[in-house]
N, C-alpha and C positions, 0 to 999 in steps of 0.2 A: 441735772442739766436742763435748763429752760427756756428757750426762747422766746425774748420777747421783743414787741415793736419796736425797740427801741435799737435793740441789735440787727434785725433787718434793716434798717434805716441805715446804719452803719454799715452792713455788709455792702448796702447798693452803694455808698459813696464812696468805700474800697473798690469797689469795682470799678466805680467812675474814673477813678482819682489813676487808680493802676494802669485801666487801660488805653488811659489815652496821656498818658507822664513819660516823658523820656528818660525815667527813672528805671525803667520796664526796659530800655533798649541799650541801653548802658550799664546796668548790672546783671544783666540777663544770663549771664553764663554764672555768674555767683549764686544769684536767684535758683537757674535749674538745678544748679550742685545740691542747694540746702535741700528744695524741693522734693529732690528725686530720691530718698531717702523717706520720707512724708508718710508714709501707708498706706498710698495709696492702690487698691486692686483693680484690675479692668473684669469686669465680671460678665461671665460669658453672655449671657442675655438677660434681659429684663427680670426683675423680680414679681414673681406668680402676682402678688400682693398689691402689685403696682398696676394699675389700665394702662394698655399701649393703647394710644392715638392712633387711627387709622392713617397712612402716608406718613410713619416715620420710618425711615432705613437706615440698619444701622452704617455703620462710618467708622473701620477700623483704625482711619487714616487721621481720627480725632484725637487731641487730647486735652486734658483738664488745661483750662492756662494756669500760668506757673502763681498769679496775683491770687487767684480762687484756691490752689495748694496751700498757699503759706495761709490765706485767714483761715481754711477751714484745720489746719492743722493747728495754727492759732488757736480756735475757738475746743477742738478737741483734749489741746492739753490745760486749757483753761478748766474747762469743763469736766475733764475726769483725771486729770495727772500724767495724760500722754497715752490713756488704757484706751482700746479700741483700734477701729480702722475707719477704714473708708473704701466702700467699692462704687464701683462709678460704669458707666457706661453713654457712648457720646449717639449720635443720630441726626443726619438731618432728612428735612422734609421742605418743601414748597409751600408750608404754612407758614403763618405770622408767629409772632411770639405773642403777638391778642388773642389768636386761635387756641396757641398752647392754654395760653392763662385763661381761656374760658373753656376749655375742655376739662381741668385739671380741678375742680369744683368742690368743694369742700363733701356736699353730699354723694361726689362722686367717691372720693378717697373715703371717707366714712364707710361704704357698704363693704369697703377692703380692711377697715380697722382702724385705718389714720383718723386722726385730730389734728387741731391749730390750738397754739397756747393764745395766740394774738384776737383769733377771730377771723381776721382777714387772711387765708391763707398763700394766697396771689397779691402781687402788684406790678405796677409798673415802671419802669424807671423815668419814663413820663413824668407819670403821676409825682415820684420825688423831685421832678427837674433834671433827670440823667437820663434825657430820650437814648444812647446808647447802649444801655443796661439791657435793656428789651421787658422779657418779663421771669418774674423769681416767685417762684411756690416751696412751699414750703411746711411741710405735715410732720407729725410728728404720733410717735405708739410708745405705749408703755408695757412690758412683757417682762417678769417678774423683777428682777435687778436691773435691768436693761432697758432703759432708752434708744431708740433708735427714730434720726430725723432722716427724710428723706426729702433733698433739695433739687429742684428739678429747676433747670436757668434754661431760657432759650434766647440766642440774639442772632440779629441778620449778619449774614456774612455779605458784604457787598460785591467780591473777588467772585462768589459763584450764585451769586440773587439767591442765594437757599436760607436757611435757618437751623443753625447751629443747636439741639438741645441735648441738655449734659444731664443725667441722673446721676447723685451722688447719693448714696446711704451710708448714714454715719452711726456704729453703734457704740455707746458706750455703757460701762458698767455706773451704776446709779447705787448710793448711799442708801439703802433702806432707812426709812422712819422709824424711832422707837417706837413699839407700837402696834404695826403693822407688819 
């Protein structure tokens, strides 16, 4: 399973496309039916592995949106044949989603073990032309058969001036190489 630029590019215009579609407020009860079935786990606290930002709190009362369910469940049975999960944990804080995306630092995830397939392991939705998006990181480990990305989104919520950010970690089992 690989991530590349080209699927982050995709994931932000799913998100763009989802979140502001009145497709999202009219299938919405169909949507959370498929969704809630999804694999996805609320995990008790952050992962050792992962740096917590200073002023993030967690936020029981979050959850995944249902657009961000279906790709990432999308992208999981794409990617392994439906093997794996997804644990996730939500948070806000009084920061930006620029704060997030430059606290989240490639050398910072590195001294925990994360990599980028892309390079760039942050962007903006800006930056694609979906100022709504906020900002999407995105690391990735490899640990014997397993793959595991961890996707970290954060976007403003306007309803309480805060900043909504979502960790998901996704692992799936990986095809060993003949070979290796």
């Amino acid at each position: 399973m690989k991530v590349t630029r080209k699927s982050l590019v995709v994931f932000v215009l799913v998100l763009a496309v989802m979140s502001c579609s009145p497709l999202s407020q009219i299938a919405g009860k169909a949507i959370d039916q498929v969704a809630a079935g999804s694999g996805f786990t609320v995990a008790g606290s952050l992962w050792p592995d992962v740096p917590k930002m200073d002023g993030l709190t967690d936020d029981p009362n979050l959850d995944v949106p249902v657009y961000v369910r279906l790709y990432v469940q999308t992208a999981l049975k794409a990617a392994s044949g439906g093997e794996g999960g997804v644990d996730w944990i939500g948070f806000t804080t009084d920061k930006s989603p620029a704060d997030i995306q430059a606290f989240y630092t490639l050398d910072r995830m590195r001294s925990q073990g994360w990599d980028t397939d892309s390079g760039i392991p942050c962007f903006s939705g800006s930056d694609q032309g979906v100022s709504d998006v906020g900002a999407i990181c995105l690391f990735t480990k490899q640990e014997s058969n397993n793959q595991t990305i961890v996707a970290i989104m954060a976007a403003s919520d306007s309803s309480s001036n805060k900043t909504d950010v979502f960790f998901l970690r996704l692992t799936a089992q990986t095809t060993p190489t003949p070979g290796n």
